[in-house]
BAVEXSE-780203 format. One record per residue: x, y, z of N, C-alpha, C, O in turn. Coordinates in steps of 0.05 Angstrom, whole numbers, plus 5000, padded with zeros to 4 digits. Layout:
N
XYZXYZXYZXYZ
...
***
This chain:
355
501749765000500050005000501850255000503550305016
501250364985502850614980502650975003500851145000
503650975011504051175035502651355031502451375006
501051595045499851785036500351995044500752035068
500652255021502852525031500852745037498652785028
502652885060501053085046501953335055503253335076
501553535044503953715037502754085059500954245057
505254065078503554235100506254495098508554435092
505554685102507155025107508155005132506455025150
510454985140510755005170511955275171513755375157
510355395195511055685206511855725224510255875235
513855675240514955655262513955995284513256015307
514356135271513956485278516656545295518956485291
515056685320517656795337517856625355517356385351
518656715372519556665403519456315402520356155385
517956255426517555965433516555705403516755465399
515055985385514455845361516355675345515555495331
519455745347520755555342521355345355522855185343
520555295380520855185399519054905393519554675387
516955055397513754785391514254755372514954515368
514354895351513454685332514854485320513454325308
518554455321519054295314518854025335520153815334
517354085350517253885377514253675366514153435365
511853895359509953805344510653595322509853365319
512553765308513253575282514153425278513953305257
515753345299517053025310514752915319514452695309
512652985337510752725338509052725316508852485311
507552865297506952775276508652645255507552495240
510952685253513052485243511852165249511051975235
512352205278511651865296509251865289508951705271
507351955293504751785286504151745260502251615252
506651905239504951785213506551565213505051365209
509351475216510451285214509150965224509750735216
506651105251505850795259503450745240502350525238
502650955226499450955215499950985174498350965156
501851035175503251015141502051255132500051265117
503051425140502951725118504551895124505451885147
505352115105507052225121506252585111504452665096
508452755126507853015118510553235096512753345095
509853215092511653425065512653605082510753635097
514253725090513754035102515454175091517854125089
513554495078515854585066515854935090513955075098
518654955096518655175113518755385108520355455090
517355575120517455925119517856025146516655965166
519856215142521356345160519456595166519756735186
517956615152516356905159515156965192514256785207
515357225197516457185234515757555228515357675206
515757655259516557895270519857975266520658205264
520957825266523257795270524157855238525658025229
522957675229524357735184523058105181524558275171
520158195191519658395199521458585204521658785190
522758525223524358715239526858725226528358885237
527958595205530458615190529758825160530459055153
527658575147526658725125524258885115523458915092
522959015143519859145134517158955129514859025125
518258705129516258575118516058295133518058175140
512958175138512257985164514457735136516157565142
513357795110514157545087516757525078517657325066
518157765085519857855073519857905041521657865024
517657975038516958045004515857844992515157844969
515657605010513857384994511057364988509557435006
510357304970507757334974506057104990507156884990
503257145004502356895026500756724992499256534997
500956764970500156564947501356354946500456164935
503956344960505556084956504355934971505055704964
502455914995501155735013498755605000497155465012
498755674973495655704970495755304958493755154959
498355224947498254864938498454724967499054494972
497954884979498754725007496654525017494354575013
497354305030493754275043494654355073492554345086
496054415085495254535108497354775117499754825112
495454905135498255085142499055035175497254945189
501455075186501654925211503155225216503955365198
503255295240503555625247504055495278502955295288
506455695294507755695316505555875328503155855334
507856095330506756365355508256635333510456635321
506056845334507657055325507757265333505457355331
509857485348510357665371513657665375515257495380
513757955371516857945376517558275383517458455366
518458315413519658585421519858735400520958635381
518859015400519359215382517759245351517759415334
516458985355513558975333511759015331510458845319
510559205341506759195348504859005334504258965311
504258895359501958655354499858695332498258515326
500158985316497559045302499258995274498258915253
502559065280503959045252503758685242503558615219
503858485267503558255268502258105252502857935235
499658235263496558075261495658155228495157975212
495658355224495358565198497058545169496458595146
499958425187501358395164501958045145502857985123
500457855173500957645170497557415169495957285155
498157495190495957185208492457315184491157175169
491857595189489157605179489357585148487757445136
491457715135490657625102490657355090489557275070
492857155116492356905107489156835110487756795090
488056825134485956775143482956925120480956805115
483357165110481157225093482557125069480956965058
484557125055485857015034484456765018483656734995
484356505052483956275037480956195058480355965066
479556475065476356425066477256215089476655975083
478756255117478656085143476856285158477556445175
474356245148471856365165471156275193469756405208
472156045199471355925228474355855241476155705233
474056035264476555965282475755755308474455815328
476455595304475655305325477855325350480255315347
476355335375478255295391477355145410476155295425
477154815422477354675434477954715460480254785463
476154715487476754755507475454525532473154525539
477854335541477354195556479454135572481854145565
478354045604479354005622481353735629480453585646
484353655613484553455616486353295637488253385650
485153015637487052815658488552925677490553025667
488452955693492053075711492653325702494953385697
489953555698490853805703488853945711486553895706
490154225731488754355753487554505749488454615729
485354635757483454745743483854975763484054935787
484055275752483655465777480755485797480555585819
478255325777475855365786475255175813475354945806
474655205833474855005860471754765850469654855842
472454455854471354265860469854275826467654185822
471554395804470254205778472954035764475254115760
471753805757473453635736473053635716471553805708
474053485701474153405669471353375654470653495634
469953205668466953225664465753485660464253485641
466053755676465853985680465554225659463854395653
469054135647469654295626470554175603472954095603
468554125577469254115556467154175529465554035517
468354485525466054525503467654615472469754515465
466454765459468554895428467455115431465155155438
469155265428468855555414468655575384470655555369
466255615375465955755346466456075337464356195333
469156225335468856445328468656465305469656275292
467356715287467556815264469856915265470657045284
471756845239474956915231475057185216477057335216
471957265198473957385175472557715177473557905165
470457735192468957975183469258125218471158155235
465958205218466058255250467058555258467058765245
467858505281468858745293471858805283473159005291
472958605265475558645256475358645224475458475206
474858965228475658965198477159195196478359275216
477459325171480559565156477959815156478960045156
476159815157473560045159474660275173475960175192
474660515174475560625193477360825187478160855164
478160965205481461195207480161385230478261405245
483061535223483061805248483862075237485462095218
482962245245482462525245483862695253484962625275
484462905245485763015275488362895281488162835305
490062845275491862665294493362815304494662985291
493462765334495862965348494563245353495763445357
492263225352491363545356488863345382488163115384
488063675400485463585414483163455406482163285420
482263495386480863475373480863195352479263115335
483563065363483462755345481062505355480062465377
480662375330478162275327479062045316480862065300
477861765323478361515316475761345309474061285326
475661265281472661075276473860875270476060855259
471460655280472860335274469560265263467560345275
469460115242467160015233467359735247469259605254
465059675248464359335247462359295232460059385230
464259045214462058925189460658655198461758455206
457858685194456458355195455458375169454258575162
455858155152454158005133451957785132452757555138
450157805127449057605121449757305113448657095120
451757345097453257035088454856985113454556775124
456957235125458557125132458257075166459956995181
454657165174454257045201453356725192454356525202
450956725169450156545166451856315163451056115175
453756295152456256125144456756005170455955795179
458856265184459156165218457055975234457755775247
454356055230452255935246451555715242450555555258
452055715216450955445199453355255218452355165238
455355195214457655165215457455005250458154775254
456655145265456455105298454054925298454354725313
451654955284449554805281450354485271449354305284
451254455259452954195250454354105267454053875275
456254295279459254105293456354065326456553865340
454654245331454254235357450853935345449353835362
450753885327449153635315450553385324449253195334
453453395319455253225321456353135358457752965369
455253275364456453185404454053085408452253075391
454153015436452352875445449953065464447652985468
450853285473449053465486447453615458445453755461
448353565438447453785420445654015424443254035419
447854245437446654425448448254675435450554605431
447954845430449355175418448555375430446155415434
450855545439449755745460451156055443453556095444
449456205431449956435418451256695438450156765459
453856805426454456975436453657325433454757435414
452157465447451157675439452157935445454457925453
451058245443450958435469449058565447449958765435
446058445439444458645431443258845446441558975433
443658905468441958955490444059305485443059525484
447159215483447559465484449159625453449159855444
450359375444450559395406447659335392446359125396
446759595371444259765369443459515340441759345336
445559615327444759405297446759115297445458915302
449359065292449658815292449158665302448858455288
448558645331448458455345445858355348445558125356
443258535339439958455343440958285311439758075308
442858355287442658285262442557935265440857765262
446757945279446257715296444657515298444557295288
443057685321440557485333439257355327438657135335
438157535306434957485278436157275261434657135249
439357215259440557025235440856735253440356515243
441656765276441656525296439156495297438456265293
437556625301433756515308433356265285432756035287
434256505257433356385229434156105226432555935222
436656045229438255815228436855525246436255295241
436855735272435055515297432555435284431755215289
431555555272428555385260428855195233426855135219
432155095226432754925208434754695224435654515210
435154725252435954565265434554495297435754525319
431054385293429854315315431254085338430654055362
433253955324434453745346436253835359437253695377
437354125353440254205371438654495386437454675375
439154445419437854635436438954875435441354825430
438755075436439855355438439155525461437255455476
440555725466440155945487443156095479445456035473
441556335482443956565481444856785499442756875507
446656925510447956995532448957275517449957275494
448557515534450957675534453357625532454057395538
455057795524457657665526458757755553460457595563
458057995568458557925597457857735617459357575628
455957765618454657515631455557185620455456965631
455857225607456356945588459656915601460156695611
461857115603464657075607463756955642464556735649
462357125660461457015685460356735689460756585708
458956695668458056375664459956155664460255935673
461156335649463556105641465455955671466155725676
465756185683467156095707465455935722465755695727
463156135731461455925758459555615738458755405748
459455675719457755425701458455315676457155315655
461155205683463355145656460954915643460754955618
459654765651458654575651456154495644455254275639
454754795643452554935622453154825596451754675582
455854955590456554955553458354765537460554665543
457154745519457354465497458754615473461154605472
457554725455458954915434457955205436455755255446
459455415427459055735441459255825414461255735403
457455995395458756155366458356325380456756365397
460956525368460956785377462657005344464256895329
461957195343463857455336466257385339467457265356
467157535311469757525320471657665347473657565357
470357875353471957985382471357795400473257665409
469057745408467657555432468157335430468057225452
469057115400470756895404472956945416473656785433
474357155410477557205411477857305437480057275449
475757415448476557385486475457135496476857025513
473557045490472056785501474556525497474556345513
476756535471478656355479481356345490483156185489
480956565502482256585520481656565558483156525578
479456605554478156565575477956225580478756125601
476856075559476355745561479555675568480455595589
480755725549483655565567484855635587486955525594
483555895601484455915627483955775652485155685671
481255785640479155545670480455295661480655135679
481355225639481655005633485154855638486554665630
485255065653488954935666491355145660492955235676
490955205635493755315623492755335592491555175578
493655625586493655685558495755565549495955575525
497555435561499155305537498554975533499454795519
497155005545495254655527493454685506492554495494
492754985499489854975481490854995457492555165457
490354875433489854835408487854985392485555045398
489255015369487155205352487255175321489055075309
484355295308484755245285483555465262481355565267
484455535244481955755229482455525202484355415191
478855525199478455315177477755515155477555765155
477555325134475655325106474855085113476254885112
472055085122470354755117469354715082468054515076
469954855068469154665042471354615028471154575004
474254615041476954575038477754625009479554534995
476154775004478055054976479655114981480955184961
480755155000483555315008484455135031483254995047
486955185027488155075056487355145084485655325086
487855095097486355225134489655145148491455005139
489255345175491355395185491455295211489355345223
492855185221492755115255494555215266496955185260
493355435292494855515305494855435330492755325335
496955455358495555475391494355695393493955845375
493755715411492455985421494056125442493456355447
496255985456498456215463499556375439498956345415
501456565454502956775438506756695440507156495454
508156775433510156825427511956745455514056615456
510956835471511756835505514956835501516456645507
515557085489518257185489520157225515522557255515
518257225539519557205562521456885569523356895584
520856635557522356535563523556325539524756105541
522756505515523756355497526256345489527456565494
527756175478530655985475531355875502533755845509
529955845513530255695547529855375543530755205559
528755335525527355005522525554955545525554735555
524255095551521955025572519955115569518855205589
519055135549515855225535514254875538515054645536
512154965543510454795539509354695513507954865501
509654375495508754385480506354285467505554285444
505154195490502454045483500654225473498854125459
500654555475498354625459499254515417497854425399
501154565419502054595387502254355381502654335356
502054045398502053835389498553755389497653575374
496953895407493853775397493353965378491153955367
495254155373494154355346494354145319492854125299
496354005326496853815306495753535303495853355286
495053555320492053345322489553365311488053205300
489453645316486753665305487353845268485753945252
490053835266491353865235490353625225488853635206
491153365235490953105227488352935218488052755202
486153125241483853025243482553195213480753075201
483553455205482753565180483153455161481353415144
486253365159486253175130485452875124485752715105
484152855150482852545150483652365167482252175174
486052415175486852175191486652215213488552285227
483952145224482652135247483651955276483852025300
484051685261485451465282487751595295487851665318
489951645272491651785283491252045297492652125316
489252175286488952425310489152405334490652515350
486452155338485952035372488251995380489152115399
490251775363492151695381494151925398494951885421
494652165383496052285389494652485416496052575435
492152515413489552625440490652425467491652495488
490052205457491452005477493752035484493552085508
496352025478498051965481498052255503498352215527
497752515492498152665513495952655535495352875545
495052515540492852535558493552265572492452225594
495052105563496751875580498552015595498051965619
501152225590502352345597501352575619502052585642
499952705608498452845637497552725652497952805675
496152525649494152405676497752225695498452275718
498652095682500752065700503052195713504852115728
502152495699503652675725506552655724507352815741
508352545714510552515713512752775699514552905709
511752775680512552945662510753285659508653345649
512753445674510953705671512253905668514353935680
511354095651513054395638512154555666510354515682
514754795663513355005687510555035692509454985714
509455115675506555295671504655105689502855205703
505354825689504454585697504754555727503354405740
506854695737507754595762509854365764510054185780
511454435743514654245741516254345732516554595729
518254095722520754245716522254205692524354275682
518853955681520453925639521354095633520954325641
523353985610523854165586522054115565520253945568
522554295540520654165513520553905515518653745517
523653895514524453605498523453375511522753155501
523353455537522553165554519953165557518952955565
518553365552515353285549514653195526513352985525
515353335497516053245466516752905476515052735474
519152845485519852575481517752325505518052085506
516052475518514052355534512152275517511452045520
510852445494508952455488509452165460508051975456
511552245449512252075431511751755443510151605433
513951675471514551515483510751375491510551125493
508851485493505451405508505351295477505151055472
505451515453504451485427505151205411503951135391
508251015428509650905408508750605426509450385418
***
């Protein structure tokens, strides 16, 4: 039987990003080797850092070269003396509207042998998805300033909702939240105090809910809803939200949920026209990067659930497992964790459950 390829962008970024990901890429190495497939990887250096030499996140490349790719695999990107907006703006969002990764998936659960800041909940407790919208929203280029540098300076920021591109998102949560077993979807809102998008929102989630009678709904402020989250992790099954309100809400889930450096992330294309990108959902954490003591399990279930995109599901699990063998036995733990791993020895833990 002939091996099956398949051909992924590896982005290492800044800081710790070089760290994880070649730690990632050694265990997807191992699991295709036990399951017969393997990964192409062709590398791009593009970083804050190539930024900070030549003006540019690509260094003049264009992000078209990603476009034969089937996946894109992405570190952390953040680097002293770069503003996070030159970052995000110059890199991560044109890929993301580029190749139409309208849904940013972020996975949040409580696993095996790790501590929860919330008193007396377990694993049972916390495990739901975040559905954010990736491409429109409260993040768009709409906008400028006035005035600058005078009293009188003035700043507009538009927020765009579409019709396609809530309905898309919604549609999208209605399915994956079809697929669990609570089949339940809990809409993220603030119509009460945003005048037009968010009632737009509402009326498009209502619409959708009356083409999916078997999956339960209820919808939350997004204040109240971030309060929920703490005292009633256990309420929620799948959450669609905005793009701003996903993008604090995942940060918020992997907090209750142990450590942001376990959470995994993804911005899709579900009708896989374009490649989709997996990222963690930490940052750069330039404070202790070239130390070898980054945590790498978020960027290895990032690559799990890379795996689970291009099909190879068995192997996904195995690799869910393998780190979730390794946590629950406590042996092996990065700072953030309450130990004293390095990469390598959690990397070579994870491999060692997997093999």
């Amino acid at each position: 039987m002939s091996e099956r390829a398949y051909r992924v962008a590896l982005i290492p970024g800044d800081g710790i990003g070089k760290e994880v990901v070649p730690a990632a890429r050694s265990v997807i190495d191992a699991v295709g080797r036990r399951f017969q497939f393997s990964c192409e990887w062709a590398g791009f250096d593009w970083s804050c850092e190539l930024h900070a030499r030549t003006g540019s996140m690509t260094g003049g490349r264009s992000i078209e070269e990603l476009a034969e790719q089937d996946a894109i695999f992405l570190g952390a990107i953040g680097y002293p003396g770069v503003p996070d907006h030159v970052s995000l703006w110059g890199l991560l969002i044109p890929i993301r509207r580029r190749f139409a990764q309208y849904v940013n998936l972020r996975p949040v659960r409580l696993l095996p042998g790790v501590r929860t800041p919330l008193a007396d909940r377990g694993p049972d407790d916390i495990d739901f998805l975040i559905v954010r919208e990736n491409n429109e929203g409260e993040y768009s280029e709409i906008g400028g300033r006035l005035y600058k540098g005078t009293p009188a300076e003035l700043a507009v920021q538009q927020s765009v909702f579409t019709r396609v591109g809530v309905d898309r998102v919604v549609r999208y949560a209605f399915e994956l939240a079809r697929t669990r077993e609570a089949k339940h979807l809990t809409s993220a809102t603030k119509s009460n105090g945003i005048i037009h998008t968010m009632p737009f929102w509402d009326e498009r989630f209502q619409a959708m809910a009356a083409e999916y009678p078997d999956v339960r709904t209820d919808q939350f402020h997004i204040d109240i809803l971030s309060a929920h989250l703490v005292q009633h992790p256990d309420w929620f099954d799948v959450i669609v939200a905005s793009n701003l309100f996903g993008d604090i809400l995942s940060d918020l889930g992997p907090a209750i949920a142990g450590s942001i450096g376990l959470a995994p992330g993804a911005n899709l294309n579900p009708e896989r026209a374009h490649p989709s990108m997996f990222e963690p959902v930490h940052g750069s954490a330039p404070d202790i990067a070239g130390q070898g003591i980054a945590n790498p399990i978020a960027q290895i279930l990032t690559g799990a659930m890379m795996l689970d995109h291009l099909g190879e599901t068995t192997a996904a699990a195995a690799v869910v497992t393998a780190v979730e063998r390794v946590l629950a036995a406590g042996a092996t733990r990065t700072g953030d964790l309450g130990g004293t791993a390095t990469t390598a020895e959690m990397t070579a833990s994870v491999i060692s459950a997997l093999e």
